[in-house]
C-alpha positions, 0 to 999 in steps of 0.5 A: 972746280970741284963741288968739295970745297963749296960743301966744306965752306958750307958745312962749316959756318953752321958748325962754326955758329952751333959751337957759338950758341953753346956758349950764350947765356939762358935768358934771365926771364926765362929763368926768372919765369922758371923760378931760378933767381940764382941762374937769373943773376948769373945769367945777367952778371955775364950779360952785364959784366958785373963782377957782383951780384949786387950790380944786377940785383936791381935789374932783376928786381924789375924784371921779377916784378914786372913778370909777376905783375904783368901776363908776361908769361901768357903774353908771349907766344910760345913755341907750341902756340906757334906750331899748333894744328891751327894754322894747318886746318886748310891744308888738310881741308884743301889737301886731295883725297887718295 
């Protein structure tokens, strides 16, 4: 069998998944932290289902209030935090030098 069919199936679930990911809803304490409460609510009438703002508002009440009171934002690691130079001093320290 040729290797043509085996790369299309696997070319395939990823662009399958990435169309997938367009369509998901910006998490509301992303948006909450961005100062976006309108986005907020829509993001959460979608993730509910709710039909009116008036079904998520107490959710969201308690994720501002919980966002504002709390070191939500410093708590969570961020992605540059993450992939800092940090974690790759050893390597640099261990790498041979040409």
């Amino acid at each position: 069998m040729s290797w043509r069919p085996y790369t299309l199936v696997c070319a395939t679930v990823p662009a399958v998944i990435f169309v997938m990911m367009l369509f998901v809803p910006e998490s509301p304490l992303y948006l909450v932290e961005k100062g976006d409460d309108a986005g907020a609510v829509r993001s959460l009438m979608r993730l509910r289902g709710a039909t009116t703002s008036l079904q998520v508002e107490n959710e969201l009440a308690s994720v501002s209030s919980a966002l504002r009171s709390s070191s939500l934002s410093t708590a969570c690691p961020t992605v540059q935090a993450e992939f800092s130079m940090y974690p790759l001093n050893p390597w640099f320290v261990s790498a041979p030098a040409e």
